[in-house]
C-alpha positions as CSV (number, residue, x, y, z in Angstrom):
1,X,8.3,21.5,-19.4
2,X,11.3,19.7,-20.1
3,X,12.0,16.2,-18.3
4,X,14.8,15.0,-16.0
5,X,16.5,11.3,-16.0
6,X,17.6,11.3,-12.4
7,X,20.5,9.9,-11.0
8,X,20.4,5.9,-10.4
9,X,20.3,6.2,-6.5
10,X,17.0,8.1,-6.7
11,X,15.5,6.7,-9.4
12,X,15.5,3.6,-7.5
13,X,14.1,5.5,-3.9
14,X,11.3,4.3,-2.5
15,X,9.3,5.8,0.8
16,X,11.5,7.8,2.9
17,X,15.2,8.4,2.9
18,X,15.6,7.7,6.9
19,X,12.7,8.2,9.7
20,X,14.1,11.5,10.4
21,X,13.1,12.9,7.0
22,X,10.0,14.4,5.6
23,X,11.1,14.0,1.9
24,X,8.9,11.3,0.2
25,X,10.2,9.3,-3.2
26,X,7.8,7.4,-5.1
27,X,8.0,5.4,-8.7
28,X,5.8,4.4,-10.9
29,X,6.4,0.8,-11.5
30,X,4.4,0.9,-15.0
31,X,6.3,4.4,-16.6
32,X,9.4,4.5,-14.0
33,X,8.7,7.8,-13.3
34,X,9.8,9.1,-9.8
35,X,8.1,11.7,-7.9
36,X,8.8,13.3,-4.2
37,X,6.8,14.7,-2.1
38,X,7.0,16.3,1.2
39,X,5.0,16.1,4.5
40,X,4.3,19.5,5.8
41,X,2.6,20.2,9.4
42,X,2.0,17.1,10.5
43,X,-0.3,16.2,13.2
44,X,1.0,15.7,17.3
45,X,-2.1,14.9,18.2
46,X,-3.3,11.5,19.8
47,X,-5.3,9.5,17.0
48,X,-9.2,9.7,17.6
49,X,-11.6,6.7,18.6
50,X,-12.8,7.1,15.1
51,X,-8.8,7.0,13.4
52,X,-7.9,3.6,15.9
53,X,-10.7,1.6,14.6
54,X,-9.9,2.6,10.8
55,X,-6.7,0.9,12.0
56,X,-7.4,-1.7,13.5
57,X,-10.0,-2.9,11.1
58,X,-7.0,-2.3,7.8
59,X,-4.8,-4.1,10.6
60,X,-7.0,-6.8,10.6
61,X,-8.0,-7.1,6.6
62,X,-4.5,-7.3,6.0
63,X,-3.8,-10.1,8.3
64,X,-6.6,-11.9,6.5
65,X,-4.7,-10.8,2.9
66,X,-1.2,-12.8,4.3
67,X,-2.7,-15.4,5.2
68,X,-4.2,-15.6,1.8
69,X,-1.4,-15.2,0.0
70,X,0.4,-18.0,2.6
71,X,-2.4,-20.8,1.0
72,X,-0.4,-21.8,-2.5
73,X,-3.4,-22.4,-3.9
74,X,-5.2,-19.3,-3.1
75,X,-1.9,-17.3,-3.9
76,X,-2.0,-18.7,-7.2
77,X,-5.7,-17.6,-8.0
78,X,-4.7,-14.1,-7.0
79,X,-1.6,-14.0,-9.0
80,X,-3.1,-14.5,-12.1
81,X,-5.9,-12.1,-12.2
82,X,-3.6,-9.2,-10.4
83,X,-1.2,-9.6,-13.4
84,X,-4.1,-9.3,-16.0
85,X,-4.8,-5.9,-14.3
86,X,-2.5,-3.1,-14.5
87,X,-4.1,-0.8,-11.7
88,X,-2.7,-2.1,-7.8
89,X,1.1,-2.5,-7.8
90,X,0.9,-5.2,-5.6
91,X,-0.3,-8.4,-4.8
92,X,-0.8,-7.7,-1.3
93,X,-2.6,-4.4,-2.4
94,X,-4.7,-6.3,-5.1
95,X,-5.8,-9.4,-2.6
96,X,-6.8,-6.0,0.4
97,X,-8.8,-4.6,-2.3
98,X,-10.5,-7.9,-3.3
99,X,-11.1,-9.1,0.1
100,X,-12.1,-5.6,1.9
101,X,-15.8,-5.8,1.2
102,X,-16.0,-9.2,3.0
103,X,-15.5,-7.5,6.4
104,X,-17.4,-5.4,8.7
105,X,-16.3,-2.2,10.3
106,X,-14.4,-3.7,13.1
107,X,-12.5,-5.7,11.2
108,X,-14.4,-8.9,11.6
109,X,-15.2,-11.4,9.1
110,X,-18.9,-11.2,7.9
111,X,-20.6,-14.5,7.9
């Protein structure tokens, strides 16, 4: 299969072109590689009980992550051990991902 260098606009994309679309981009920060995808049937339907809490509990988890990343201090702690890992392209990704386990399934801290 041969490979493509695309054209700087795209290589750059990120998430969708405009809210109308159904055409995804995503690049790989580590190997700038750029992919697309494309949403096909997607669901009308009202979210379930089930789907709302799911939200509202990541809703809440990643209020806790900005306000962890606010603290200087705390911000610096995190910064240094996500950029010894090469997994989560993110800080706010890698500081979810630490601090996830830390709450229960509504969202709330556990004591």
């Amino acid at each position: 299969m041969s490979k493509i260098k695309p054209i700087a606009i795209v290589e750059s994309m990120s998430g969708k072109v405009c809210q109308h679309s159904d055409m995804y981009f995503r690049t790989n920060r580590q190997t700038s590689e750029v992919s697309t995808g494309k949403l096909c049937n997607p669901s009308d339907a009202e979210p379930t009980e089930a789907q709302i809490k799911v939200q509202t509990r990541f809703t809440k988890i990643g209020d806790a992550a900005r306000a962890i990343l606010a603290d200087p201090e705390q911000r610096a702690k995190y910064e240094t051990a996500y950029k010894a890992q090469h997994r989560i392209g993110s800080l706010l990704g890698y500081v979810i991902k630490k601090i996830k386990h830390q709450y229960d399934e509504n969202g709330d801290p556990i004591a």
